[in-house]
Structures are given as C-alpha cells and as structure tokens.
Backbone as CSV, one residue per row, in Angstrom:
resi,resn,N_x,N_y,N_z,CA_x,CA_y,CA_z,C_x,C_y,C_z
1,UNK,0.846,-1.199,0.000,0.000,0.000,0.000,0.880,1.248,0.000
2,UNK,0.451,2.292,-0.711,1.760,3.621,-1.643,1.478,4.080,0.171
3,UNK,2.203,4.709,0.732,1.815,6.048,1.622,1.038,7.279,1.463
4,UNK,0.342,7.565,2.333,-0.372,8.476,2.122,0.518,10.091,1.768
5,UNK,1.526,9.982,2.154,2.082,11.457,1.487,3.187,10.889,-0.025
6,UNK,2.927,9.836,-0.523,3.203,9.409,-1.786,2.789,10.685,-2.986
7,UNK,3.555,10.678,-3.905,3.360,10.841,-5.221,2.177,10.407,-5.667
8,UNK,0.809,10.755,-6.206,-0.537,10.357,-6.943,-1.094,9.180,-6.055
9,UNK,-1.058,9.357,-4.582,-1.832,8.499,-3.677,-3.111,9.252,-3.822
10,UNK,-3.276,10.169,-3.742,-4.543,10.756,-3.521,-5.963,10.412,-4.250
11,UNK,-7.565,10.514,-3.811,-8.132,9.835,-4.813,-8.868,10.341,-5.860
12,UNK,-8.362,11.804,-6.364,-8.428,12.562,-7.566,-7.212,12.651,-8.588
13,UNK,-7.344,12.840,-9.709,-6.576,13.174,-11.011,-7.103,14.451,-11.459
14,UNK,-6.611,15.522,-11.770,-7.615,16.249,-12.087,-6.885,16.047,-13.833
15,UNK,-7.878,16.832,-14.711,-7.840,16.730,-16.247,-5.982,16.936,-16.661
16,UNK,-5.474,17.757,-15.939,-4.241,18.244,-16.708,-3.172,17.110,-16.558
17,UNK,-2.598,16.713,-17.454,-1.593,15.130,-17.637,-0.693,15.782,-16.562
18,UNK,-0.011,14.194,-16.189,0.542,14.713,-14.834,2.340,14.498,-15.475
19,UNK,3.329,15.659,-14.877,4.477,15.520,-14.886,4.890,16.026,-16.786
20,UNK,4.321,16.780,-16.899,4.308,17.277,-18.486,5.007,18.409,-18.319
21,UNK,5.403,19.233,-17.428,6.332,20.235,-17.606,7.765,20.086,-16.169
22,UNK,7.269,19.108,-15.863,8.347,19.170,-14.763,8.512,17.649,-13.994
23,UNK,9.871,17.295,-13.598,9.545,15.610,-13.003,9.328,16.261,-11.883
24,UNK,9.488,17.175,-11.022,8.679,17.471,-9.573,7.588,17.904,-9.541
25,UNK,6.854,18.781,-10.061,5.408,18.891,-10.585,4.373,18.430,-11.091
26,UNK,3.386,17.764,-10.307,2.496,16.649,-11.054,1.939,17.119,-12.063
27,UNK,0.886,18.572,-11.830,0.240,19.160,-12.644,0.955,20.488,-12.274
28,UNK,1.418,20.923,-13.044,2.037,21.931,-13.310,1.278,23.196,-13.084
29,UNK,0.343,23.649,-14.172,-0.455,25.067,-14.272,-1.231,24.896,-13.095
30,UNK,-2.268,23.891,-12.857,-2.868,23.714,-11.308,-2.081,24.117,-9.978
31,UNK,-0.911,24.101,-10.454,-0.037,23.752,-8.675,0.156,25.656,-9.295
32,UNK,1.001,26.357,-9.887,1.580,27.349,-9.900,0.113,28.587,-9.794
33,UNK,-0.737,28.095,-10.233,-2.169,29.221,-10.636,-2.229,29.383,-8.927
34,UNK,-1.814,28.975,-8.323,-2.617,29.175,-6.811,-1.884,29.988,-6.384
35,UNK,-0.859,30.860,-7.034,-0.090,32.370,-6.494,-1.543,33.666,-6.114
36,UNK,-2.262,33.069,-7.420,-3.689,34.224,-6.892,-4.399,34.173,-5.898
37,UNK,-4.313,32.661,-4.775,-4.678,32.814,-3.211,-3.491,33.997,-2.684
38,UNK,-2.028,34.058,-2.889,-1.557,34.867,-2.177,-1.542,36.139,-2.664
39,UNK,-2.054,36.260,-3.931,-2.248,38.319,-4.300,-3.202,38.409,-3.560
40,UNK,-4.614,37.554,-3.218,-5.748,37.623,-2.901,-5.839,38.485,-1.522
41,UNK,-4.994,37.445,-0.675,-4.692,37.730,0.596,-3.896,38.989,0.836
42,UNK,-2.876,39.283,0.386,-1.738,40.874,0.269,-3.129,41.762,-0.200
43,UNK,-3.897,41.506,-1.546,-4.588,43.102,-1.757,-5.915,43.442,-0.608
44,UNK,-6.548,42.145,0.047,-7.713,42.245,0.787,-6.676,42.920,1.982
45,UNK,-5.546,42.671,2.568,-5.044,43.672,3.771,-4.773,44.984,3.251
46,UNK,-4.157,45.130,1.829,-3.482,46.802,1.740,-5.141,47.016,1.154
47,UNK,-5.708,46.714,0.634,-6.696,47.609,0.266,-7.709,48.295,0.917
48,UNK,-8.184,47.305,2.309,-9.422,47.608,3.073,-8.624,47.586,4.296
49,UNK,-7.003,48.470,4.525,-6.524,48.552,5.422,-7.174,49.312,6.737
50,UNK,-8.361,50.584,5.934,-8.736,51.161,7.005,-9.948,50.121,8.246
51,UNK,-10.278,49.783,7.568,-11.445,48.290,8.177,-10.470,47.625,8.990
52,UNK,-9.461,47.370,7.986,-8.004,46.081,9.136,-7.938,46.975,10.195
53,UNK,-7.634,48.272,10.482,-7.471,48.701,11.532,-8.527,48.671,12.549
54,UNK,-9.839,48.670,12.418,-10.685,48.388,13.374,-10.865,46.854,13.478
55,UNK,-10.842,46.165,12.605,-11.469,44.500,12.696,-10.117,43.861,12.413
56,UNK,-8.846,44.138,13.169,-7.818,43.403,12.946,-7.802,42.055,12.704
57,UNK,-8.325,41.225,13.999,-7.817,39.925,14.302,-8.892,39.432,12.595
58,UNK,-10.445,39.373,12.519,-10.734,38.869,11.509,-9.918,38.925,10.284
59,UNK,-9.954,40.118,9.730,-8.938,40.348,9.059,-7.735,39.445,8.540
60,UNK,-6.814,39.914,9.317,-5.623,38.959,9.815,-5.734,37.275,9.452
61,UNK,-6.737,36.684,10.367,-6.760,35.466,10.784,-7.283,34.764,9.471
62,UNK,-8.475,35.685,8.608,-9.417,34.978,7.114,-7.930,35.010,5.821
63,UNK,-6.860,36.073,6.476,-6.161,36.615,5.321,-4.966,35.189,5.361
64,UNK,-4.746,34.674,6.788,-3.486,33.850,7.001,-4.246,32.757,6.290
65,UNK,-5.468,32.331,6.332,-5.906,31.288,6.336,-6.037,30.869,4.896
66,UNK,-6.470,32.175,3.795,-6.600,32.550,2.524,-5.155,31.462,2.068
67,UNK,-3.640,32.541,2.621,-2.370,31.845,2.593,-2.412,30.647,2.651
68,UNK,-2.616,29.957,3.858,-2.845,28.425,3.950,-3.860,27.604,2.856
69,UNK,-4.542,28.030,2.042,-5.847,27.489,1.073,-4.268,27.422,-0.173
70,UNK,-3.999,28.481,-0.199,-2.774,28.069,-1.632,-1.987,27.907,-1.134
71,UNK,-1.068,27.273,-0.443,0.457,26.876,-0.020,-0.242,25.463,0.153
72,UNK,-1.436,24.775,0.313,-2.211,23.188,0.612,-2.637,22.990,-0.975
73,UNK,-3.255,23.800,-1.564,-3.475,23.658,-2.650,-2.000,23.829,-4.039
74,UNK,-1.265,24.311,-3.666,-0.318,24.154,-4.511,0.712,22.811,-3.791
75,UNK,0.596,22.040,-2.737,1.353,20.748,-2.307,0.471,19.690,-3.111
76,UNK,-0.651,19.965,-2.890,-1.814,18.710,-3.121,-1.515,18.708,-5.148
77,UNK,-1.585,19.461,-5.699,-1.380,19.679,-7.219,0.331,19.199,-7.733
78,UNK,0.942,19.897,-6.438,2.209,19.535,-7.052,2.689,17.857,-6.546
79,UNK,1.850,17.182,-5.665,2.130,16.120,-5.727,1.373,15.110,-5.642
80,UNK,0.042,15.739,-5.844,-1.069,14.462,-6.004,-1.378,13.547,-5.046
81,UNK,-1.008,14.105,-3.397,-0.839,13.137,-2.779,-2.310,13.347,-1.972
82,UNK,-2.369,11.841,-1.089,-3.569,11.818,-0.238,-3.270,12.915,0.727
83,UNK,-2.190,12.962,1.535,-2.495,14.065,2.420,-2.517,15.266,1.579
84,UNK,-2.006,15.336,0.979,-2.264,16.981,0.080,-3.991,17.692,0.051
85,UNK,-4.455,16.218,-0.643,-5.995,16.388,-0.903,-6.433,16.851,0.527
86,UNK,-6.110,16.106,1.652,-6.776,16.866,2.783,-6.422,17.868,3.191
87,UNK,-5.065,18.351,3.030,-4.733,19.752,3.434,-5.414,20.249,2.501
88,UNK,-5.716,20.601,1.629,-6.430,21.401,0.358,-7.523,21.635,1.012
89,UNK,-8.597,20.487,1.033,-9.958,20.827,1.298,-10.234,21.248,2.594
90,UNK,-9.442,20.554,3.452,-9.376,20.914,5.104,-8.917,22.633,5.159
91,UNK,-8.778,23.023,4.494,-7.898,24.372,4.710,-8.438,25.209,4.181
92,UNK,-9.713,25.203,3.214,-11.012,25.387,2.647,-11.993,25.209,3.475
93,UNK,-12.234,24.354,4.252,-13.246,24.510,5.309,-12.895,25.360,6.564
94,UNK,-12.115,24.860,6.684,-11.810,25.499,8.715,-11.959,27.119,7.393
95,UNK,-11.647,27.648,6.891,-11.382,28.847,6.009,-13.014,29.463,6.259
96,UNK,-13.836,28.850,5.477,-14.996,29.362,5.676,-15.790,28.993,6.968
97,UNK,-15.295,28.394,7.809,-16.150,27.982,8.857,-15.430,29.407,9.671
98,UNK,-14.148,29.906,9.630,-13.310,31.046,10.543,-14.289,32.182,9.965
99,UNK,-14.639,32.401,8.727,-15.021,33.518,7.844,-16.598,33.787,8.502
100,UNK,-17.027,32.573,8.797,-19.049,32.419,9.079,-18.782,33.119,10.404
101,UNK,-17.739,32.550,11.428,-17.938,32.815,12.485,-17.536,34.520,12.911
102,UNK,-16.914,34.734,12.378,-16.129,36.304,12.158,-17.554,37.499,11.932
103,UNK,-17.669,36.586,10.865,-18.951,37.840,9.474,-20.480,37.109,10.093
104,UNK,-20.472,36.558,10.135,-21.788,36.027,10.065,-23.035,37.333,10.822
105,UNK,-24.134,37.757,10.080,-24.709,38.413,11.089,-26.083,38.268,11.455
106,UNK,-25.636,39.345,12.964,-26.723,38.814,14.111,-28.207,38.307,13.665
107,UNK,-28.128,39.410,12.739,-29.851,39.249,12.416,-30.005,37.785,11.688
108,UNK,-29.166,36.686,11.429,-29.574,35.739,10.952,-29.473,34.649,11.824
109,UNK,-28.979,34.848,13.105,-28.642,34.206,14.278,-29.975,33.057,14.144
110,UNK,-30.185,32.007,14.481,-31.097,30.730,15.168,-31.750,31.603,16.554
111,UNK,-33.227,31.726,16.777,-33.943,32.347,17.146,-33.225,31.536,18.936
112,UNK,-32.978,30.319,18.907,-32.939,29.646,20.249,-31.234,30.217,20.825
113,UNK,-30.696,31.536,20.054,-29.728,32.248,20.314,-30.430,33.582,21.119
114,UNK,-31.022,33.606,21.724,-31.955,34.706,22.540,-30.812,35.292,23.369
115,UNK,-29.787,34.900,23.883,-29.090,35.782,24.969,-28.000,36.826,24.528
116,UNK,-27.432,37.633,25.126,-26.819,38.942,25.467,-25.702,38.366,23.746
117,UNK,-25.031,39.548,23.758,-23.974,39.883,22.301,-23.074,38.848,22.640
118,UNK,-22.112,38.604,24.099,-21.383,37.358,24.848,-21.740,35.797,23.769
119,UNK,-22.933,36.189,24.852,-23.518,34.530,24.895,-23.979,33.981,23.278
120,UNK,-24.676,34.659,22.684,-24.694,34.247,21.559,-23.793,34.591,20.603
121,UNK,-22.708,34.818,20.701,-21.429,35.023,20.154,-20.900,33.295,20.301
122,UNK,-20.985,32.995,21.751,-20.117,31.616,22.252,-21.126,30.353,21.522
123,UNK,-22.511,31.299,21.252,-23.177,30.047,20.908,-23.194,29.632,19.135
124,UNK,-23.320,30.776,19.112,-22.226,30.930,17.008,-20.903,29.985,17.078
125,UNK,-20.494,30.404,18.008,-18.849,30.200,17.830,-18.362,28.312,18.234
126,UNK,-19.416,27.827,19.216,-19.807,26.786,19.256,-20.415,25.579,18.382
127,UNK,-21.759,26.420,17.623,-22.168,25.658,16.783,-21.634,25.382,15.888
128,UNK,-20.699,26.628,15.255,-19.692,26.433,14.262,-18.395,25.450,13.905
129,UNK,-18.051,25.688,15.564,-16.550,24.418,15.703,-17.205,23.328,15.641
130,UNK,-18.575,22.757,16.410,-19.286,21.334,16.052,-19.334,21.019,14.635
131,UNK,-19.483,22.236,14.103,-20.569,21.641,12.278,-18.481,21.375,11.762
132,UNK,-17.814,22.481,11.723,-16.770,22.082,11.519,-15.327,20.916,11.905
133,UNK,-15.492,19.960,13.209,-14.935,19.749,13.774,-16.013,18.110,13.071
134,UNK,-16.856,18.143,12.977,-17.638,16.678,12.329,-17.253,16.791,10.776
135,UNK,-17.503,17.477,10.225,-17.099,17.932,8.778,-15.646,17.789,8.496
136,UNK,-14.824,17.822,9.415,-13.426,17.441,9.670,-13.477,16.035,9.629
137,UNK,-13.592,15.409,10.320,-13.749,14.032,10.365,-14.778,13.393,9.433
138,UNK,-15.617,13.850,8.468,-16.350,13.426,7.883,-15.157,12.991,6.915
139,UNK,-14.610,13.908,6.581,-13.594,14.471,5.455,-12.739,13.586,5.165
140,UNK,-11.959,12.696,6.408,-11.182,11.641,6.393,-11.999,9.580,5.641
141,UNK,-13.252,9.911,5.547,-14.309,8.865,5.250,-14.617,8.997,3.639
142,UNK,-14.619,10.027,2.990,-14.607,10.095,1.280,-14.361,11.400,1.110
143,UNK,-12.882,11.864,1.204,-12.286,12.976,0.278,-12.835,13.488,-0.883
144,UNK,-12.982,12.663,-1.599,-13.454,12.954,-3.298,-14.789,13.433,-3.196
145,UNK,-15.422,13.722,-1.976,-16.846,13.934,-2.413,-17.051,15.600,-1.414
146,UNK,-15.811,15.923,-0.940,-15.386,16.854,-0.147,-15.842,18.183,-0.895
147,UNK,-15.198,18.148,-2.036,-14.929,19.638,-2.614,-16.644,19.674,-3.176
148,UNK,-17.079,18.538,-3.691,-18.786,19.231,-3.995,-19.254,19.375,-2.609
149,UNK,-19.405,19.136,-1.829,-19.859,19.629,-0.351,-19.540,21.145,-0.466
150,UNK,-17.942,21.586,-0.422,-17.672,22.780,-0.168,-18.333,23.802,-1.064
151,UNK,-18.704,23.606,-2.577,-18.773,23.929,-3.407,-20.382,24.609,-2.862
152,UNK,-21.062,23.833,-2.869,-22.488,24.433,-2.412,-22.373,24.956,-1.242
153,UNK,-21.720,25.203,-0.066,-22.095,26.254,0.531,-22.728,27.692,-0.261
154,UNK,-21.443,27.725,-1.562,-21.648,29.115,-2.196,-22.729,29.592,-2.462
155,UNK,-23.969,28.759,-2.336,-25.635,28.790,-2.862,-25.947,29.592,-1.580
156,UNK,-25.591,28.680,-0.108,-25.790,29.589,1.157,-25.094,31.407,0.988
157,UNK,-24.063,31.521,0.634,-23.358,33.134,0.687,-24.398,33.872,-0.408
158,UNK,-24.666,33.398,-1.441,-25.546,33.764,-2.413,-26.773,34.222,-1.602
159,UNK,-27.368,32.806,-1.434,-29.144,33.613,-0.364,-28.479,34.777,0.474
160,UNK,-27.370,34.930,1.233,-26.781,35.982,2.009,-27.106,36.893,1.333
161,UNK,-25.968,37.228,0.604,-26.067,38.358,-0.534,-27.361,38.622,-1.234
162,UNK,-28.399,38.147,-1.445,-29.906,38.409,-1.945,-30.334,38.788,-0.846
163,UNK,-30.264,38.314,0.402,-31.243,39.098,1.163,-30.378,40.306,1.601
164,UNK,-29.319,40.782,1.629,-29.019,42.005,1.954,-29.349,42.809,0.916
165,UNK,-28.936,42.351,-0.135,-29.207,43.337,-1.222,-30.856,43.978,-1.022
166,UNK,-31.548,43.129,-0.594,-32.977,43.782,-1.029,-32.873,44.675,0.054
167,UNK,-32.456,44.386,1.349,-32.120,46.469,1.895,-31.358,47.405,2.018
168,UNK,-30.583,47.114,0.612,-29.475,48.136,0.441,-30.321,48.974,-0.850
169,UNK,-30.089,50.296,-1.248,-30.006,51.007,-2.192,-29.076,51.460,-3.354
170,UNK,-27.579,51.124,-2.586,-26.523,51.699,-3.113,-26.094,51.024,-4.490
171,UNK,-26.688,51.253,-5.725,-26.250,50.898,-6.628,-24.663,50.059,-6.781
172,UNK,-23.732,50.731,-6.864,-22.365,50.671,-6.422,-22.287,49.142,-5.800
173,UNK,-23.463,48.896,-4.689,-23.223,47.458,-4.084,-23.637,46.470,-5.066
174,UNK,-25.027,47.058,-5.617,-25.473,46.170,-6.003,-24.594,45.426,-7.179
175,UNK,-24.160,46.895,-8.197,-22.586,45.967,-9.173,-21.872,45.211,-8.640
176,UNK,-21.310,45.467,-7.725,-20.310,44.787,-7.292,-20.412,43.290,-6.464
177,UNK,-21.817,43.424,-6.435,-22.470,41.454,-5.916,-22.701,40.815,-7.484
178,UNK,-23.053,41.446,-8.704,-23.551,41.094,-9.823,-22.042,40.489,-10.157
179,UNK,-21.593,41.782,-10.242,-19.756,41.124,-10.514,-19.234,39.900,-10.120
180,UNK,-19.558,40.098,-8.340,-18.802,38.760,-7.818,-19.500,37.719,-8.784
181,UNK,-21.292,37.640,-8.582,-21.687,36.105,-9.403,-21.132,36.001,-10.578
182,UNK,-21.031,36.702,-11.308,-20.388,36.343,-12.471,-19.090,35.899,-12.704
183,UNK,-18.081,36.407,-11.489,-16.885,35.951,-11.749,-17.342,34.639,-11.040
184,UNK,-17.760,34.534,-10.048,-18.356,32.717,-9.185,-18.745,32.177,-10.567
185,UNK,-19.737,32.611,-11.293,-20.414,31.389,-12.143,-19.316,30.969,-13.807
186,UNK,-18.214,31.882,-13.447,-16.938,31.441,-14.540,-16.161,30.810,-13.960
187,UNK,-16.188,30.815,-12.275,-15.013,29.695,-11.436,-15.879,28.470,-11.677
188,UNK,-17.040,28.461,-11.404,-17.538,27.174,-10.655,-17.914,26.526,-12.031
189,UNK,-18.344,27.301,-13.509,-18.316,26.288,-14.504,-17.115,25.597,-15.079
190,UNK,-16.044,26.525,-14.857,-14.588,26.043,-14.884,-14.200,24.635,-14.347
191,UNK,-14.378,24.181,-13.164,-14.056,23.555,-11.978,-15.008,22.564,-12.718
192,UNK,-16.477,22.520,-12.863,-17.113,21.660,-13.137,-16.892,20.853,-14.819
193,UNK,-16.664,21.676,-15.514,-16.022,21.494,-17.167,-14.494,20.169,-16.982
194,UNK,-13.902,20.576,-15.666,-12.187,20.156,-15.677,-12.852,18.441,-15.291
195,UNK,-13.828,18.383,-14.381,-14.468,17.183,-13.898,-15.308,16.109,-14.601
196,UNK,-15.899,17.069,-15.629,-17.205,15.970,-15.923,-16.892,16.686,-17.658
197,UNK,-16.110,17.138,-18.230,-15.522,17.055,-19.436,-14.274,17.185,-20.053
198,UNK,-13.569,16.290,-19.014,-12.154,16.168,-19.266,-11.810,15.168,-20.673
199,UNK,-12.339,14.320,-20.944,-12.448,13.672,-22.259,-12.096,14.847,-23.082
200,UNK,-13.629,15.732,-23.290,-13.149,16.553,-24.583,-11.933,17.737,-24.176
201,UNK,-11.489,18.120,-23.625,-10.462,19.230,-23.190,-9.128,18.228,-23.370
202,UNK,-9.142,16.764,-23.164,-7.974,16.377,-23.897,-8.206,15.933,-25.069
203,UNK,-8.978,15.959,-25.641,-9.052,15.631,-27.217,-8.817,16.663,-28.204
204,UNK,-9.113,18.177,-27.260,-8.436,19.130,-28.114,-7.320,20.117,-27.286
205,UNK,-6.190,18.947,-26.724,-5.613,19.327,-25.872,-5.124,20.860,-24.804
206,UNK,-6.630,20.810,-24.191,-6.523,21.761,-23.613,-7.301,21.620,-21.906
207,UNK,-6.168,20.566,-21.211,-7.087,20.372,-20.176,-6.629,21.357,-18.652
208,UNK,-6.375,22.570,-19.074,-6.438,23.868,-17.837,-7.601,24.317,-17.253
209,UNK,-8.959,23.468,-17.475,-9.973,24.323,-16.452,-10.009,24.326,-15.265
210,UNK,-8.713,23.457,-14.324,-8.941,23.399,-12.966,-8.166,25.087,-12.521
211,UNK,-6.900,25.352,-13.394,-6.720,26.235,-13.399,-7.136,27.615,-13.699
212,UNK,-7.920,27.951,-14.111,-8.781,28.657,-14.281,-9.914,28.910,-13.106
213,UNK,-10.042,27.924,-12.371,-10.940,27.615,-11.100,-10.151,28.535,-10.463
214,UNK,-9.065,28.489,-10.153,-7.939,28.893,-9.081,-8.023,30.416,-8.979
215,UNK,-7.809,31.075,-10.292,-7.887,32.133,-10.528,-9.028,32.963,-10.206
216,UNK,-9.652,32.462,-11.752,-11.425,33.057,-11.311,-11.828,33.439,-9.603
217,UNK,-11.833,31.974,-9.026,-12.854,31.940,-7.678,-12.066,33.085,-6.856
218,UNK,-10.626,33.217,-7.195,-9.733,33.975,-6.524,-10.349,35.526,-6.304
219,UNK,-10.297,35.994,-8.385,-11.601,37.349,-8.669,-11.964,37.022,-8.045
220,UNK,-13.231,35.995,-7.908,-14.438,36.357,-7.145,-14.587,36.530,-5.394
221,UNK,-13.639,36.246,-4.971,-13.783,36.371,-4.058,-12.600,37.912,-3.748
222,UNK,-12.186,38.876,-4.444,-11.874,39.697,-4.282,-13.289,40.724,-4.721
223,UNK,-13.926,40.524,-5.086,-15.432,40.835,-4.712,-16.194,40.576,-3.653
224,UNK,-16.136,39.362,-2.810,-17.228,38.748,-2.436,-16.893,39.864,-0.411
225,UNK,-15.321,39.556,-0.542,-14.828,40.074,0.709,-15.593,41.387,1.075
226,UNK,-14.898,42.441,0.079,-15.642,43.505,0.278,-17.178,43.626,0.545
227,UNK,-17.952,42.885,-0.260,-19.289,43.260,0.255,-19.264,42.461,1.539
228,UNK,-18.900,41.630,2.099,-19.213,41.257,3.446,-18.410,42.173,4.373
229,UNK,-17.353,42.653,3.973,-16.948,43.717,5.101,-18.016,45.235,4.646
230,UNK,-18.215,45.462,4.057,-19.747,46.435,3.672,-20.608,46.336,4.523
231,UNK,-20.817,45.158,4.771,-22.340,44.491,5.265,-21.846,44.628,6.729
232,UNK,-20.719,44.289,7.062,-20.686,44.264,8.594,-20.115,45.527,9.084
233,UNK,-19.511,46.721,8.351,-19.625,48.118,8.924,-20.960,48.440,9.229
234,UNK,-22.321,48.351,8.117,-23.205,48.572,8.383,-24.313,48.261,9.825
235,UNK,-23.449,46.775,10.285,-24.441,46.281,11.101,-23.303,46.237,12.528
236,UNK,-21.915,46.489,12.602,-21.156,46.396,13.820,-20.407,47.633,13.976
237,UNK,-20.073,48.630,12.877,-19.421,49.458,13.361,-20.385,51.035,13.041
238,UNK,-21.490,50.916,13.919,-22.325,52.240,13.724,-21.492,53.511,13.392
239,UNK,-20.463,53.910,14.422,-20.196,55.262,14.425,-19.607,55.272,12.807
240,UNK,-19.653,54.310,11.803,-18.650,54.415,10.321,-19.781,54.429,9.235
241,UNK,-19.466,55.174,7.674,-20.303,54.748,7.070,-19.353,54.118,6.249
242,UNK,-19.564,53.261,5.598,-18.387,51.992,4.632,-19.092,52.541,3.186
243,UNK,-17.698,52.522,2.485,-17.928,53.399,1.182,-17.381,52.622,-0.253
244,UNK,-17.489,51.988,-0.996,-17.036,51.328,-2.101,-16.053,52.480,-2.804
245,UNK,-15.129,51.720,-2.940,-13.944,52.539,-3.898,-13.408,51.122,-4.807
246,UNK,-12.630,52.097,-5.847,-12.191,50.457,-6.798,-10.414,51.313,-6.803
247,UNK,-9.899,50.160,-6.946,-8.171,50.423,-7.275,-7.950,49.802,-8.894
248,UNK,-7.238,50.789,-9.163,-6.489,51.967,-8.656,-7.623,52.932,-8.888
249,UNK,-8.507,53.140,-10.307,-9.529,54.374,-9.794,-10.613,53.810,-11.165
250,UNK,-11.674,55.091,-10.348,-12.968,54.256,-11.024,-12.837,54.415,-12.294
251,UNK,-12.184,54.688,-12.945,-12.051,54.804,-13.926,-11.244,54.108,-15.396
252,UNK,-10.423,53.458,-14.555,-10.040,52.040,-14.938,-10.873,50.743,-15.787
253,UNK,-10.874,49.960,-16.737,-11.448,49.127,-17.154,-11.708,48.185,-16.020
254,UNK,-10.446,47.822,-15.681,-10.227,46.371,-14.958,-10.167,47.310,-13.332
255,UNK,-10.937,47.135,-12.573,-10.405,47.231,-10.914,-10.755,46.467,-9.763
256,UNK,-10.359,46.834,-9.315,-10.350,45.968,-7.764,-11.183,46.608,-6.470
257,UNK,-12.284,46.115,-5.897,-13.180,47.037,-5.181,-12.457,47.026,-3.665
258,UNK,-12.392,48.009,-3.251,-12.257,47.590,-1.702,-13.137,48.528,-0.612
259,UNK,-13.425,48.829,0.690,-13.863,49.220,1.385,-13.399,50.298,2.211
260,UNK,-14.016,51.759,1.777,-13.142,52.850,2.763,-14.206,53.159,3.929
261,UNK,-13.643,53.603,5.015,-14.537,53.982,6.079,-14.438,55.422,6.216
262,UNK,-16.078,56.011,6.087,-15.902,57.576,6.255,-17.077,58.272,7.325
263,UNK,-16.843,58.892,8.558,-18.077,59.689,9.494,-18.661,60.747,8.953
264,UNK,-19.913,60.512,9.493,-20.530,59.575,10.387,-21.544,58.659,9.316
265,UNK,-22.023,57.769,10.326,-22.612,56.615,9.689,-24.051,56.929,9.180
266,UNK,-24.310,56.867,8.194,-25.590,56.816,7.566,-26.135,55.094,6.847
267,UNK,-27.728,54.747,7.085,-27.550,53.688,6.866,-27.848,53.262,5.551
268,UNK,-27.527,51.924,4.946,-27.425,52.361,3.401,-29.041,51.904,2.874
C-alpha cells in the first residue's frame, strides 16, 4: 500500500496530464495558478486597510488562512498526494467555517440564540466548531466527495447576498455582488467542465480548467470580501459609514473594489 504522502496516492486526477512540464510537478499550471490565493490575501489587507485597523484579528486570521488554502493547494497539485488532498480541502473549510464565524450576522442568528452579544457570540462560535470539527472528520471517510460539499455552501453566501441586497439602495453594491456572481459562475463552470468534461479538453488538448478555477474563484472572491466587510460596517461598526472605492480608480477598465470607512454613519 503507496503512503499516504506518496506521489498520486490521492483519490483525484484532475484533467491536466501529470508531470508534463516538470519531473517534480504533477500538474504543473494547477499547482503554480494558486499564487492568486496569495495576491488575494496581500490586496484584501493593503486595500481595506482602514477596516483592518478596526477588525484586525478577523482580518488577519481569514487573510493567514486565505495563505494556507494556496500553499495546501499548490502541495496537493504539485504532488497528487492523499495528504495533500486533505490539506487542500481541510484548509477550505476550517477557512470558511473562521469567515461564518467572524462575518456572520446577528440578524440571521437561530432564534434559540436569545441571549446577550457574549452569549450568543459563544453560541455561534460553538455551533460552528461542532458543524466544523464533524465535517473534519467526515472528510477523512470520502475525500473525493469533499470539494462538492464545499462547493455548495456558495448557494448559502448567495441567499446571504440576496437578502441584503434587497435592503441596500446603493447601486455601487449592487454591481459589485452582480460582478462577484459572475466571476463565481466562470469559477464554478470552470471547476465543473475540468471534472465531468475532461475527455473533450484532452481531445483538443486543452485540459487547464482546474486552473482557471484557481484564478477566477480567486476574482471572485476579491469581490465577495468587500461586500461582506460592507455588510458588517453597516451592522457592527455604527459610528462608520463603509464606502465602495475600486483600485487603482474608477475609472479604470479592470479594478479591484475595496472598502473605505468615512463619518458619520448613515444607513445604506
């Protein structure tokens, strides 16, 4: 039996032939595309630095963790191994389970969360390490069926984003949630194309859609951040009003949205 930190132990292949540009590199473009988890992470701190300064530790802790999603995801690609696969997906969950517990807001709290800001903080923060800490261990029982699990949460952030939107006004937001889906629905057909039509992508040798996943979801979630730090000036930091800006300026084809904080708070 190979070891679990073996060379192609793991129990995925993804589409791209393995060891075609390098004998240390299984899949090559898959393993290197995951540099856009670490721009991801560097532009969400310099950009929405003024937010980092009030909401450090979240911040900080979603941004290290971002790091950890591509330094697991570029081991698992570059060597195909079983533990790789679990650092990958494992590092993807605890990721969004840190992100729910951080952002998540009050007003969507479980009604049997009735007590003080404390207590139902511990009881978020509780339910969360359970759902995550079983989901952990689920994880070790069929890997391969891991990443579609993770994959649909995104339907949950979506209903998020629809119901805020319907009490926001601010145009400005509303682009910039349209944006994120669109860059989501070019990651996630990507990802799904590399899986369930890898036949034809090597028949006309072109099997990079996992890479393309990497990237894309990367965009999209340099969208997705900002509106959830939007959403939670609005609902945790009263004395601020949170303001959409794009880098370098609006005026740019291509930019990057991030979040400025300006007094006093008006609600949107």
């Amino acid at each position: 039996m190979p070891s679990i930190f073996s060379y192609q132990s793991a129990e995925v292949d993804w589409c791209e032939g393995n060891f075609e540009h390098s004998t240390v590199i299984a899949e090559y473009y898959n393993t290197i595309s995951n540099v856009s988890f670490f721009v991801l992470s560097a532009a969400l701190l310099y950009l929405n630095r003024q937010y980092c300064q009030q909401r450090a530790v979240p911040m900080y802790f979603v941004s290290g963790l971002l790091l950890c999603v591509g330094v697991f995801s570029m081991y698992f690609h570059m060597t195909l191994s079983y533990v790789g696969q679990l650092l990958d997906e494992l590092s993807i969950l605890w990721t969004l389970a840190v992100a729910y517990s951080f952002w998540y807001p009050k007003v969507y709290f479980p009604r049997y969360m009735a007590g003080g800001g404390r207590e139902r903080g511990r009881d978020l923060g509780r339910d969360f390490g359970v759902t995550t800490v079983v989901s952990t261990l689920m994880s070790f029982i069929k890997p391969a069926f891991n990443a579609y699990a993770l994959n649909c949460i995104a339907f949950h952030l979506l209903y998020l984003t629809w119901c805020e939107l319907k009490k926001c006004n601010d145009k400005r937001v509303h682009r910039m949630a349209a944006a994120m889906v669109v860059w989501w629905a070019l990651a996630i057909t990507s990802w799904l194309s590399d899986r369930w039509l890898c036949w034809l992508w090597q028949a006309i040798s072109f099997p990079y859609f996992h890479s393309f996943w990497h990237v894309l979801i990367a965009v999209s979630l340099l969208y997705c951040f900002p509106l959830v730090i939007y959403f939670d000036v609005n609902y945790e930091m009263p004395t601020f009003k949170p303001k959409l800006g794009y880098w370098p300026s609006d005026s740019w084809p291509v930019v990057v949205p991030y979040v400025a904080l300006e007094e006093p708070h008006k609600q949107c």
